[in-house]
C-alpha positions in Angstrom: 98.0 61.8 151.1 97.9 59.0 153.3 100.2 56.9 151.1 103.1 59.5 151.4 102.3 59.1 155.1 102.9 55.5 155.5 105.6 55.4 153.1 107.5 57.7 155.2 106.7 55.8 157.9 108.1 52.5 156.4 111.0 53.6 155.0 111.9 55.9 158.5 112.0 52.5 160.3 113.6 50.3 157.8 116.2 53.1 157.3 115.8 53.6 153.6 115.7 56.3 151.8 114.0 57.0 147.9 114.5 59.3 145.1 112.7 59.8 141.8 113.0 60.5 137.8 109.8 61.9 137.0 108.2 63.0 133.4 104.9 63.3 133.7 104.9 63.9 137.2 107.3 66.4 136.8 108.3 66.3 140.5 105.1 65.5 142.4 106.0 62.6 143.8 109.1 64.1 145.3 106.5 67.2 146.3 104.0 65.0 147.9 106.6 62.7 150.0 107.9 66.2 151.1 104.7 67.4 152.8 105.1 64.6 154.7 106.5 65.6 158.2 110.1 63.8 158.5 110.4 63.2 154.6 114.0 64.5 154.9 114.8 61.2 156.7 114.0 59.2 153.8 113.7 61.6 150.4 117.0 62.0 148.9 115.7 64.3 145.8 114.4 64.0 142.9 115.2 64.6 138.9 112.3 66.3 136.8 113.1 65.2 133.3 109.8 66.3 131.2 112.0 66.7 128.4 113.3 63.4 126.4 116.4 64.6 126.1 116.9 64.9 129.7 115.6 61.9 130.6 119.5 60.7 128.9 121.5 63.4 130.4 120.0 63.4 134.1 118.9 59.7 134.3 120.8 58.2 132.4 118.5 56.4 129.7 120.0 54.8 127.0 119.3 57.5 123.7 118.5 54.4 121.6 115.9 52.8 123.5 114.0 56.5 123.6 114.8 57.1 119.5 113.5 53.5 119.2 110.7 53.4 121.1 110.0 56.8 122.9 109.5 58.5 126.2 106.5 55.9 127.5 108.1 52.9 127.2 108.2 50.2 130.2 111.8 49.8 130.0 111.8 53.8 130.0 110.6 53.5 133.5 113.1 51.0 134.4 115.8 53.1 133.6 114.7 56.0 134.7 114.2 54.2 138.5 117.5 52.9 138.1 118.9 56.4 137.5 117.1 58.3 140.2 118.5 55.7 142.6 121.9 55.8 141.4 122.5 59.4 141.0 120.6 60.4 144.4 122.6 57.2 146.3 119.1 56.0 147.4 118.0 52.8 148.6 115.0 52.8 146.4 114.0 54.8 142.7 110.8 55.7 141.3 111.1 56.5 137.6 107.3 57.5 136.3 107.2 57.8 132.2 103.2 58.3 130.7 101.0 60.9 129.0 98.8 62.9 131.0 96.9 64.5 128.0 95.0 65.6 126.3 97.0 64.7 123.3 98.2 61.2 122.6 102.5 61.9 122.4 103.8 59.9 119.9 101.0 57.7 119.3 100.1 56.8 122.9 97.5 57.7 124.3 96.4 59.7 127.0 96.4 57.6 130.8 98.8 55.3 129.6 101.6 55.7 132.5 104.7 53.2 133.1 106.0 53.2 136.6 109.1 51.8 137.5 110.9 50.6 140.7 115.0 49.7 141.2 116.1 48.7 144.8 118.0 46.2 146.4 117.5 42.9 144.1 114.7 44.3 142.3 113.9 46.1 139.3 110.2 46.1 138.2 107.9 48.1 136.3 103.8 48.6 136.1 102.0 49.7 133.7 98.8 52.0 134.4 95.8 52.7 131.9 93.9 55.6 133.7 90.9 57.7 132.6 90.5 60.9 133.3 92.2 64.5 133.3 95.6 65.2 133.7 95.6 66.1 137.2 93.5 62.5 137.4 96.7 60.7 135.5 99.1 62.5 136.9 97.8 62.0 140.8 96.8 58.3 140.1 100.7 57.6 138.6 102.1 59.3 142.1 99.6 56.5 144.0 100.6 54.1 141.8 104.3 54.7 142.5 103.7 54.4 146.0 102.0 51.5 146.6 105.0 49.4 144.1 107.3 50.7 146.7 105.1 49.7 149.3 104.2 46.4 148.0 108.3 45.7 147.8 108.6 46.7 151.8 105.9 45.2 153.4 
């Protein structure tokens, strides 16, 4: 993917490094930035938390936000960016939160993906209404991810 490419790239000559708190994604974004030759310069790892419950215990998202509100939540994202950062000692997290499908999950529907973004200064979130299978949502959310970290670098 040429996105993991450039990413790389950028972040190899900034000297920055990024980690990730995926759901949905369930660690391809980590995978995909890892194909990359020289990802170990900037990946510092990744936390697969598909499970709610996890998304508390490795990530650190507050239990009453996710009882209030659920798993695909924008602030969800947040936190789960936050925590990837925080517990991998990253410059930059990733936290992706959405529902691939086919099923709505708890009353959201399929394609509707929140990606979210903590570095230096900055915590930001997007929200992504995509069409199409799961490996469509679930390869469009890991695109999505990289271009907000790329947007914040150029």
């Amino acid at each position: 993917m040429t996105e993991a490419r450039e990413l790389v790239a950028t972040l190899t000559r900034r000297g920055e490094t990024v980690a990730a708190a995926e759901s949905l994604t369930a660690g391809l974004v980590c995978a995909t930035l890892a194909q990359v030759p020289g990802a170990s310069a900037v990946l510092r790892g990744g936390l697969v938390v598909y499970a709610t419950e996890l998304k508390t215990a490795l990530a650190g998202v507050d239990e009453q936000l996710l009882a209030e509100h659920g798993a695909v939540h924008p602030e969800v994202a947040a936190q789960l960016a936050r925590g990837a950062r925080e517990r991998c000692g990253a410059t930059w997290g990733l936290g992706l939160t959405g529902v691939a499908g086919p099923d709505p999950q708890d009353g959201v529907a399929p394609g509707t993906v929140y990606v979210g973004l903590s570095g230096p200064g900055v915590t930001t979130v997007r929200e992504l209404a995509e069409p199409g299978d799961r490996d469509t949502i679930r390869t469009a959310s890991v695109r999505a991810a990289f271009a907000l970290l790329g947007e914040q670098l150029d």
